[in-house]
C-alpha positions as semicolon CSV with decimal commas, in nm:
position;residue;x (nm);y (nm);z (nm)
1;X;-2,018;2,165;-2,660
2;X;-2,140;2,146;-2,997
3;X;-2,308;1,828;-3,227
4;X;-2,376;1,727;-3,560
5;X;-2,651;1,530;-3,682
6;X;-2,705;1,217;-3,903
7;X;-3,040;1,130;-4,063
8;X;-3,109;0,848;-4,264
9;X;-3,277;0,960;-4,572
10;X;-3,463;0,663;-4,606
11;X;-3,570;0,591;-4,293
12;X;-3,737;0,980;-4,251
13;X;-4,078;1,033;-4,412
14;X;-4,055;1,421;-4,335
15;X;-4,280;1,474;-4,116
16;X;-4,124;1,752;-3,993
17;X;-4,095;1,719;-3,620
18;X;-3,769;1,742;-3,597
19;X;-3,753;2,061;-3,781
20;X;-4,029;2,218;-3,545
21;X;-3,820;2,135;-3,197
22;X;-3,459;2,196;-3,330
23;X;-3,391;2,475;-3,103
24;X;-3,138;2,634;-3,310
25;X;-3,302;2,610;-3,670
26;X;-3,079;2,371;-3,803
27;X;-3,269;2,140;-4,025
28;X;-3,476;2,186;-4,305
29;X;-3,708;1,955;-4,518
30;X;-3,523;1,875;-4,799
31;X;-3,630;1,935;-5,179
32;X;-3,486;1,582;-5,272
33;X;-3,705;1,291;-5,239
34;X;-3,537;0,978;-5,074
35;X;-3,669;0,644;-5,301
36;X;-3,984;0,629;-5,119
37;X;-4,097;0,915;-5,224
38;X;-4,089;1,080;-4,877
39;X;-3,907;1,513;-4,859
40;X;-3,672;1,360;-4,546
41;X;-3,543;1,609;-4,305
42;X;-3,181;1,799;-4,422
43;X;-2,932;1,928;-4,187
44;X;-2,764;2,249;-4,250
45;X;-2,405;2,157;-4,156
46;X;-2,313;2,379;-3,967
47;X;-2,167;2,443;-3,660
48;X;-2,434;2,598;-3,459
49;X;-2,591;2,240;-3,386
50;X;-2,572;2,222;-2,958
51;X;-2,610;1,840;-2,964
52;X;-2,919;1,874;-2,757
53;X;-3,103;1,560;-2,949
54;X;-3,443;1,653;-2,918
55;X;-3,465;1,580;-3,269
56;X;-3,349;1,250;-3,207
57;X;-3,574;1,206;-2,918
58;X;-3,926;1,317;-3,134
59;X;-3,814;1,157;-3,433
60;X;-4,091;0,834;-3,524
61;X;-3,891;0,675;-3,688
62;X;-3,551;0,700;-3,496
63;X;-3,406;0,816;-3,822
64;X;-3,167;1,100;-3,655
65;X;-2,824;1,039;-3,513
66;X;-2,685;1,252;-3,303
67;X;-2,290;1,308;-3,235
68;X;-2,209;1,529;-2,946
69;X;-1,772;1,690;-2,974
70;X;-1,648;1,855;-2,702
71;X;-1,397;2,133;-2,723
72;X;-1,238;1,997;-2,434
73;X;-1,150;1,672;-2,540
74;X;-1,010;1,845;-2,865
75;X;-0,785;2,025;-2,609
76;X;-0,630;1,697;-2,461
């Protein structure tokens, strides 16, 4: 199974917390501020993302989406 994320760049103040638990590296803080001012979390794109959610699940300010796609529905 893999996932992809969603983060709402103005919702995430970068606090980094996200970054710290991703398991397999996958998001960074960005160099773009959102209109707040906040650096809010990035993610890479790509396909290594497991679709754990622990991101989602640390995240203060429930700024992280995440969308789970399983090969095996792909296959039906």
């Amino acid at each position: 199974m893999t996932g992809k994320i969603i983060i709402d760049i103005e919702k995430c103040k970068g606090c980094g917390l996200c970054v710290m638990v991703c398991p397999k590296g996958q998001i960074v803080i960005s160099e773009k501020s959102n209109k707040k001012g906040y650096f809010p979390a990035k993610f890479k794109g790509s396909d290594n993302c497991s679709g754990c959610a622990m991101c989602a699940i640390i995240c203060p300010e429930a700024a992280i989406r995440v969308c789970k796609n399983s090969e095996n529905k792909a296959k039906k």
